[in-house]
N, C-alpha and C positions, 0 to 999 in steps of 0.2 A: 586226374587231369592229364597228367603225364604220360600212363598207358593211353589214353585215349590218344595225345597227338601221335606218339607213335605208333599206333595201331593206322591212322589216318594217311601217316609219312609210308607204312610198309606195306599198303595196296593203295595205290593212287585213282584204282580205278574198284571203289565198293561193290559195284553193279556185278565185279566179275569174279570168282570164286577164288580161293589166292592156290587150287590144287592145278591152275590153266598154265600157271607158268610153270616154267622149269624151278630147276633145284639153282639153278647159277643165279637167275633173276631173283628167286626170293632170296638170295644172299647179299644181294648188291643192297637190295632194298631194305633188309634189316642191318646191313652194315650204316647205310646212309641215315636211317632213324636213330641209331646209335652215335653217328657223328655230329649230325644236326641237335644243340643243346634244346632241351624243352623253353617254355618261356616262363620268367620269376614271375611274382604272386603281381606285383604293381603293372608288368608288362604286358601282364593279361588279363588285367583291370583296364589298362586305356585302352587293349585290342577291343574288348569289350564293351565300352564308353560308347568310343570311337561306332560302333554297329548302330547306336540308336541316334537316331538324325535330329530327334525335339533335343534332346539335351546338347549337342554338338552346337544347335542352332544358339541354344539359350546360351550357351558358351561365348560363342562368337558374336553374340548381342554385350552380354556383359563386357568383354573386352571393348568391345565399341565403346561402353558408356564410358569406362575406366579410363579409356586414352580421349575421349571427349573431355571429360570431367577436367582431365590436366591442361590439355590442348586447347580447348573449346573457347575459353576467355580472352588467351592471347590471340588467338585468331579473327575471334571475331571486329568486323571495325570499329565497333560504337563502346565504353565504357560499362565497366558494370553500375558507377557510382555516377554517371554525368545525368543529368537533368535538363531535361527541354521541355519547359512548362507549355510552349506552342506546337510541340508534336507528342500531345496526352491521347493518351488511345488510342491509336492508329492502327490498322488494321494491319496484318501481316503481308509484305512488300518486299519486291526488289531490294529496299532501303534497310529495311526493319524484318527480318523472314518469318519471327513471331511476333511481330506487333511489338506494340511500346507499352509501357502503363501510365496509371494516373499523374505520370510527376515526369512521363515522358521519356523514361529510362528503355532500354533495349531486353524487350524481352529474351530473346536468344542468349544472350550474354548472362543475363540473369541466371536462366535455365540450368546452364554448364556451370556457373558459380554455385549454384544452389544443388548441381550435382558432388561437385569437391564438399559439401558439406554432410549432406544427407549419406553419400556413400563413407565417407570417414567417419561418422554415429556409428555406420553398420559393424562394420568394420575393425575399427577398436573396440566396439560389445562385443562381438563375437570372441577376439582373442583376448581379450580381460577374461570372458567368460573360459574359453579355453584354457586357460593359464590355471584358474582357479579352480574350475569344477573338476580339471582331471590331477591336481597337485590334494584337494579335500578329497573327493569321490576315491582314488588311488591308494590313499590311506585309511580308508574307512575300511574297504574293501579288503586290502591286504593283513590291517592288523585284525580287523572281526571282533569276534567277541562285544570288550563291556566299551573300547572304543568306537565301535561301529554304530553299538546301540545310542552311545552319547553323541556322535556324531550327523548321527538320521536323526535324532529329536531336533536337534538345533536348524537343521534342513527343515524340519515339517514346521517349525514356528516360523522360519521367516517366509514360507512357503504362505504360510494363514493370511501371510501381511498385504492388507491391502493397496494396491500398487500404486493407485492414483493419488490418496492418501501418504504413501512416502514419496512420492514425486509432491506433491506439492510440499511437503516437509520440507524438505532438502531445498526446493526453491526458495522458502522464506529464509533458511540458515543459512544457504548459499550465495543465493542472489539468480536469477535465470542466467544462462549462456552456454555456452558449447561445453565446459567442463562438469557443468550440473546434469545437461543433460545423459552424458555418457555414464555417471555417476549414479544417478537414478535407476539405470538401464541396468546396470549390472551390480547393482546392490541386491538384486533377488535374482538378475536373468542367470545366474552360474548355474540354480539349483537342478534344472535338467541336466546340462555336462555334468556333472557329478554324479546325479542318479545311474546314469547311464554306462560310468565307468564304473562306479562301484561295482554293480550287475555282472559289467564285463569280465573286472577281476575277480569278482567270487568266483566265478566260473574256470578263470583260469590257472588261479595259482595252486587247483588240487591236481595240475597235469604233470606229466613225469620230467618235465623235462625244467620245471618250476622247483620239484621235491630235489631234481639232481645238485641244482644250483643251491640249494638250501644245505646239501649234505659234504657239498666239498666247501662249505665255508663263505659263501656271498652273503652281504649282505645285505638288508634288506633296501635301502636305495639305488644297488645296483643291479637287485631282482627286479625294482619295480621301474626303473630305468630301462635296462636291457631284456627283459622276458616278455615281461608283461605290459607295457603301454607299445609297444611297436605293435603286438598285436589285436590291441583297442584301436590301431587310429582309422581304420574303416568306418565305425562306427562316430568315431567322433568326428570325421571330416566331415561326415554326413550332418551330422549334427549341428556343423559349424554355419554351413548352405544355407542351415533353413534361418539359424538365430540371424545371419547379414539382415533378411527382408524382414522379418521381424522386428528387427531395432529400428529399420526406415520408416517405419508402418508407425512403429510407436512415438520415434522423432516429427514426423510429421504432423502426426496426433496430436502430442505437445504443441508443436507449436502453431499448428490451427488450433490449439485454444489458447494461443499465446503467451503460452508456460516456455515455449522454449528458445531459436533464436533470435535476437534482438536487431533492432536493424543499428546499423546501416548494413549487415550482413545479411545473407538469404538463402533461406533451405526449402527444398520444395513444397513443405508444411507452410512455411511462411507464404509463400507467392500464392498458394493457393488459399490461406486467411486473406488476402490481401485481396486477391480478386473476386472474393463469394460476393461481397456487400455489391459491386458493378455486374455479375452474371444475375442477379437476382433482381437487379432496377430494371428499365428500362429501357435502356441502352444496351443492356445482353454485351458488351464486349467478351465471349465466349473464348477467346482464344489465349485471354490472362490466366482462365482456371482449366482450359484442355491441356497445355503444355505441360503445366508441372502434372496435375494428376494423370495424363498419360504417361510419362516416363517414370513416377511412380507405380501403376499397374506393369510396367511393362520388367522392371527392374525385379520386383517380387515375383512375377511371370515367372522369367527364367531361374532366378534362385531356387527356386521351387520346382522347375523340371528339371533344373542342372542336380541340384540335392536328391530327386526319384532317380535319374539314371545312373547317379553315384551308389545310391543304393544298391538297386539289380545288379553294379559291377562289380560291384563292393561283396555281394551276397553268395557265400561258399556254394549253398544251392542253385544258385543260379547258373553254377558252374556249364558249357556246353563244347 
């Protein structure tokens, strides 16, 4: 990557043969590729990002949602919790911008609340799961052998374990609400992070520079510390991207079948249980069950294109 920007920096003009200039000019210009630093591994990861426009978009959507989600409640003027049994349903207004529901509360307001929820499930899954899968995965990986093998069995049984089945488990021991839910999520959701670093470091701690730390005396926390995860976290960022929309998918899941938040609170699983029975009557008030499930599709949207273009930047091949 390095020859290449300086090859780029010492004929600024490719079209033109580099024998057209003099002997002074192509010394200014290999001097200048030599003073000009190359760019590190991460800065030509976002120069790289930065080139593909869907994920940049998707980027800039999720930040919307994130400073909505914090923002959104306080802003808006109607409560999340007030009740106006004479303005049930209302159509989305001047007054109301998503409508109201059954009990007359402010759908908008809801919305954003139920976004502070649904995106904090994602969120702490992902890094429980990050915490765990590359602290197991990391050690499996590194010490090999008869721990590895003890290590991956115990992975492939809880792997067997069927999901819905331990989510309701843990609902009847737990009781339903925000910390079951997270609980449920990442009592299996690690075992990817951890397959994926294992992978990583079998491959990398036979490289030289893994053997060098091993021969002047490191240890092995501070091999797997300093060598070896800085060099995994491409993949595990990646990784990270995709579990967020995956744990909304599954929170919301939950609790449209109302396994999971409880009210007076509200996730956008909930608002959208809430609203099926009224989109299905006849009255069609459509606008209780577009909101959440729109900013549910829209939110897995972009995690999922922000997670592909981390990828290709992420991806040594991809290098250009």
């Amino acid at each position: 990557m390095s020859i290449h920007l300086q090859q780029d920096q010492q004929n600024p003009h490719p079209e033109v043969p580099d024998d057209w200039f003099s002997p002074r000019e192509q010394k200014k210009m290999e001097a200048h590729a030599i003073k000009r630093p190359s760019l590190s591994y991460w800065a030509d990861t976002w120069r790289r990002l930065k080139q593909n426009k869907l994920a940049m978009f998707s980027l800039s959507v999720l930040i919307f949602l994130f400073i909505m989600a914090l923002l959104g409640p306080l802003l808006a003027p109607n409560s999340v919790t007030e009740q106006r049994l004479s303005m049930q349903n209302l159509p989305p207004s001047a007054a109301h911008w998503f409508g109201t529901d059954e009990l007359g509360r402010d759908v908008f307001t809801r919305t954003w609340y139920g976004a502070r929820i649904s995106l904090f499930v994602g969120v702490m899954a992902a890094l429980i799961d990050f915490a765990i899968g590359v602290i197991y995965g990391g050690i499996a990986g590194y010490k090999g052998g008869r721990y590895d093998h003890v290590m991956m069995r115990i992975v492939e049984v809880l792997y067997g374990l069927p999901y819905l089945l331990v989510v309701i488990l843990l609902m009847v021991l737990m009781g339903p609400g925000l910390v079951t839910i997270i609980v449920a999520l990442t009592v299996t959701g690690w075992i990817g992070m951890a397959r994926i670093v294992r992978g990583q470091v079998l491959q990398l701690k036979s490289q030289e520079y893994v053997l060098a730390s091993k021969t002047f005396g490191a240890k092995s926390l501070r091999i797997i510390r300093r060598n070896l995860l800085p060099n995994t976290m491409g993949p595990i960022i990646v990784q990270m991207t995709l579990t967020v929309p995956t744990a909304i998918f599954a929170e919301a899941f939950l609790s449209f079948l109302g396994l999971g938040i409880q009210a007076p609170f509200a996730s956008w699983g909930v608002m959208a249980n809430d609203a099926l029975p009224t989109v299905l009557s006849d009255n069609g008030h459509w606008w209780r069950l577009f909101f959440p499930a729109f900013f549910i599709s829209l939110t897995m949207f972009c995690f999922n294109n922000l997670g592909d273009g981390l990828q290709d930047a992420l991806d040594p091949k991809m290098k250009r």
